[in-house]
N, C-alpha and C positions, 0 to 999 in steps of 0.2 A: 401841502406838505404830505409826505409817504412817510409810513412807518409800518412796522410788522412786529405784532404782537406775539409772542410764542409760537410764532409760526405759525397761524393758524389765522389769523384776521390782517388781513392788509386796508386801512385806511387810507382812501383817497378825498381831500376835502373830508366833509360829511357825509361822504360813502362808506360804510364799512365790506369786505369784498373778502370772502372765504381765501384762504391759503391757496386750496385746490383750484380754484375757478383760474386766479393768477397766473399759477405753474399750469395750468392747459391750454392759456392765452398765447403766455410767452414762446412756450412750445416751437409755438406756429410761428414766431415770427423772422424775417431772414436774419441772418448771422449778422449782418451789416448793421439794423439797427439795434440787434440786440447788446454790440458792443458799445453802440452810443448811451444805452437806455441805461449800463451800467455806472452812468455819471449821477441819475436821478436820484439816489437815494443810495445808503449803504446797505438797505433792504433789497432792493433792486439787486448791488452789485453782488452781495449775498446770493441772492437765490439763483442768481445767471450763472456762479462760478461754482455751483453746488455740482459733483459728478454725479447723481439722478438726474438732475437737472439737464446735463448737458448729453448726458445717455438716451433721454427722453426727447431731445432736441432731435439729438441724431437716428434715432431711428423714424420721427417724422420725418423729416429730411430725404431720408431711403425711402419712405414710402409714398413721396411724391414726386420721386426721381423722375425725369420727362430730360429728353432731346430735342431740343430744335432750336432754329435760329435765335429765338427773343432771351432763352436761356442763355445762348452764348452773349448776347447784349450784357445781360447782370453781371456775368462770369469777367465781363473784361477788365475789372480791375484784379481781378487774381491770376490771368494774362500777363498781362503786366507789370505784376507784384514779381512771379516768377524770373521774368525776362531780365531785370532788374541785375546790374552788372554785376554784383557780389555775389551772382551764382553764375557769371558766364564760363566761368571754368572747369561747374562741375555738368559733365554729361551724358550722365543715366540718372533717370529717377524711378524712383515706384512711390508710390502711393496704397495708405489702407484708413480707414474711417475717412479720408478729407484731408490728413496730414500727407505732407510730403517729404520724402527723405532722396536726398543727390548726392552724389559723389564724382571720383573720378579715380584713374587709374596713380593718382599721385599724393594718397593718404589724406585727401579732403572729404568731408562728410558733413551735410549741415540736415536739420531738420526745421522746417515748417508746416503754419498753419496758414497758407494766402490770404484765408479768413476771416482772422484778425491781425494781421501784416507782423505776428511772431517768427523770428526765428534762430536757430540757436547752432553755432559750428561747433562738432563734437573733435576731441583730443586729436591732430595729428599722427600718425603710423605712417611707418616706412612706404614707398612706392611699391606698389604690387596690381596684380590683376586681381579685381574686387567684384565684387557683389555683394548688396544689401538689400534687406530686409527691415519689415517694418510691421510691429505684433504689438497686441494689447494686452495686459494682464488682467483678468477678471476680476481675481483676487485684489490684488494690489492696487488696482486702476491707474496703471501706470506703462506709458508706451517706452516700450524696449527695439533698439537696433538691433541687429544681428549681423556682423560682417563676416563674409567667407571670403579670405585673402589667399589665393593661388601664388605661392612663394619661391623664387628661386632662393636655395640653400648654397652657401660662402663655400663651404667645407670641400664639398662634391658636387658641388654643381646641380644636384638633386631638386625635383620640385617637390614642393608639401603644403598640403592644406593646413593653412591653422583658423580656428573658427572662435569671436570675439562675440562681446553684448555689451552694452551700455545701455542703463534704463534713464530714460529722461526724467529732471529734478532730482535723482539721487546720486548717481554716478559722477565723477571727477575724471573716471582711467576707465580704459575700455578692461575688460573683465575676459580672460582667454574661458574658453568652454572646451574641455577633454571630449576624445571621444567622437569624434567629426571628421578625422582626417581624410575621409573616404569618398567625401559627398562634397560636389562645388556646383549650383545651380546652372542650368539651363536657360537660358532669355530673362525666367521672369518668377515670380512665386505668388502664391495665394494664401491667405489669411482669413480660418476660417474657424470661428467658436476656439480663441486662444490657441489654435495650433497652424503653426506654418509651413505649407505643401512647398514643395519644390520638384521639378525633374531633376534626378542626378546624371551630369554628364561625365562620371567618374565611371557608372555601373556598365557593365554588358553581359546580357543586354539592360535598358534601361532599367528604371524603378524610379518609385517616390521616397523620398526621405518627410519623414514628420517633426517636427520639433516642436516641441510643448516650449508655449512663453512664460507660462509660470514657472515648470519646473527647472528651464532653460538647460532643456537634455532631447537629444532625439530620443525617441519614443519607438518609433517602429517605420518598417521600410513594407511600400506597397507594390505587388508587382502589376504590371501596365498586359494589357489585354495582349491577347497574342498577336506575332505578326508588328504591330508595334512596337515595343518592346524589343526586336531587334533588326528594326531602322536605321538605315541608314541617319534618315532625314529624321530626327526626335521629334517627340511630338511638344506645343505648347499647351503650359496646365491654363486655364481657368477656373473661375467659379460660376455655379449655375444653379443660382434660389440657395444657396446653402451648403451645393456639393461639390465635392471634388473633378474634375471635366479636361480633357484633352483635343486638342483639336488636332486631326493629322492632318498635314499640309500637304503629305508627297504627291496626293495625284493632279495638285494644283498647277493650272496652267496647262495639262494636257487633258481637263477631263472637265464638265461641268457640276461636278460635285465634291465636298470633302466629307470628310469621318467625324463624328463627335462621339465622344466614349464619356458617358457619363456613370459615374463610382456611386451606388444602392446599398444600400444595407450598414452595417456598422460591421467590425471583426470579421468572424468566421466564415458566418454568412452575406459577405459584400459581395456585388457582381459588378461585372462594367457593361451598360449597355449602350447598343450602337445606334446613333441616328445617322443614317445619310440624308444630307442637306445640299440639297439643288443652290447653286450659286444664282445668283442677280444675271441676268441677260447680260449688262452693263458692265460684268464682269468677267464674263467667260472669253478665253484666249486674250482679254490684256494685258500687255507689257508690264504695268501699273503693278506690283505685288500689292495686293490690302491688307491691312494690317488685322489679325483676327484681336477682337479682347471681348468683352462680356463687360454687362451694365448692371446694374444695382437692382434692375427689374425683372433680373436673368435670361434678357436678350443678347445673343450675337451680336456682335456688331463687328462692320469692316470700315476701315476706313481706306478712302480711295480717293486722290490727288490727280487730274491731267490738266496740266498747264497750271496756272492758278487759280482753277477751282478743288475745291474741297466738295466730297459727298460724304455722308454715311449713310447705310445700307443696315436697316435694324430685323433680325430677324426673329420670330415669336415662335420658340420649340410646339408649343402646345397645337396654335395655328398652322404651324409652316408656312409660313405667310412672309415677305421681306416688305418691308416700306422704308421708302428714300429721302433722304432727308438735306437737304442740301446747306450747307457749313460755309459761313462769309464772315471776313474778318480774323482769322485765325491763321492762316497761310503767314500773314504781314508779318506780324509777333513773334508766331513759332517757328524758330528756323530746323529746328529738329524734328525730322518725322516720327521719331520713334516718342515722341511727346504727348504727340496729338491724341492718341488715345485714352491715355493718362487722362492729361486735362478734360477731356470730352464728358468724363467719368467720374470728374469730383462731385461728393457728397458734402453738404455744407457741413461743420467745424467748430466749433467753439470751444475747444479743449486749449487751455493754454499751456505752455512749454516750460514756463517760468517754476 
């Protein structure tokens, strides 16, 4: 029998076992059994649904983030959790801690966790061109949507941004947010210490719009390195260890190298600095676009499909160094390319929705 004393003494049989020792056991252990293990005791389910607990999970998790084929072995039931016909309709996702948020151009939105088979379809809204977001409050410990819906207007025919939130477990109605009308994201956004990056394809030339998920207000608008900033071809954001990162694509496919501008400093004194990054052999003048996105270990990465194989290609800023990594089994599954990099990139999850 399990029991937990004032939190501080966990009993197994005629073992007595520190609180602490427990909670740095559990940590470590994958998402999969740790949802089983919360059948063991009410102790157990206790300390597994505590958010320290599950903060402390997840950042183990990141810290042992790895690529390669045996990972995608474990990952397959979250494959296929996804693939699962009650989201064949929705077809963009992003992703931030592990959680997954999809939609589509026809007022659907759901959120999940693959990793414990949670998930939850937020309020219906009219048909529009969408974009979502997906933020944590640090405060509150409470993950918030964020929808930017590009709107055609009845009246005059006019389009207008109108910008939405819904926080998970408290929300009923999507919640409109003043003050947005200006900014509609670009491909993709990034989620970083409670604030969410995005490129604005509204501005010219570009910029970054910030939004605070606490205060749930944009904050402040960043401008993009020169020369990018007013591109043709926008650049996409990532993250990189922490910070804000663009990747510019234009000279890809006529040129063996791309741009990476990564954002130093806080306020006043922020700068962007440039790396050029030599491309993969394996990739220079193929027909093949790779998908650029960035990994939990603030490597590069590309992914790159010919016939039906799958590679990634991980590249190390510090090194400069690319290693290849070859991807099986994922092709079958994912019918969407624009998926693969997502999924490649989840961080295990224990946060329940409920």
């Amino acid at each position: 029998m399990v029991y937990m004393e004032r939190k501080k003494i966990v009993a197994i049989g005629n073992l007595c076992i520190p609180y602490e020792i427990i909670f740095e056991i559990l940590k470590e252990v994958p998402a999969k059994s740790l949802m089983r293990f919360r059948c063991v005791s009410k102790s157990f389910c206790s300390l597994i649904s505590e958010p320290l607990f599950i903060e402390a999970h997840q950042k183990f998790s990141t810290a042992q983030f790895h690529v390669s084929c045996t990972s995608l072995t474990t990952r397959e039931n979250v494959i296929q959790y996804l693939n699962q016909s009650r989201f064949s309709k929705l077809h963009s996702l992003a992703s931030t801690n592990g959680l997954v948020c999809l939609w589509n151009f026809y007022g659907d939105v759901a959120v999940c966790n693959p990793f414990t088979q949670e998930h939850i379809f937020l309020p219906n809204q009219q048909p529009s061109i969408t974009c979502c977001s997906l933020g944590f409050d640090p405060t509150t410990k409470k993950y918030k949507v964020i929808k930017a819906q590009y709107m055609l207007e009845d009246r005059d025919y006019s389009c207008k941004v109108r910008y939405w939130i819904y926080t998970i477990g408290v929300d009923k109605l999507w919640r409109e947010i003043p003050d947005c009308a200006n900014i509609f994201p670009i491909y993709n956004f990034v989620y970083i210490g409670g604030v969410i990056y995005c490129v604005n394809r509204l501005s010219k030339p570009y910029n970054i719009a910030a939004f605070s998920v606490e205060d749930e207000k944009l904050i402040r608008m960043i401008l993009l390195p020169d020369g990018v900033s007013t591109s043709k071809c926008p650049p996409k954001i990532v993250e990189i260890k922490g910070q804000v990162a663009l990747v510019d694509q234009r000279k890809f496919g006529g040129d063996d190298k791309v741009s990476l501008y990564v954002l130093n400093g806080t306020g006043e004194t922020e700068t962007w600095v440039k790396h050029i990054i030599a491309l993969p052999l394996e990739l220079i003048n193929t027909k093949y676009l790779p998908l650029f996105n960035t990994n939990p270990k603030g490597e590069i990465t590309l992914n790159s499909n010919s016939s039906t194989i799958w590679h990634m290609f991980l590249y190390d800023i510090a090194k400069k160094d690319w290693r290849k990594v070859d991807i099986h089994g994922i092709c079958e599954r994912v019918h969407r390319v624009s998926w693969v990099g997502v999924l490649l990139n989840l961080v295990e999850n224990i946060w329940s929705l409920k």
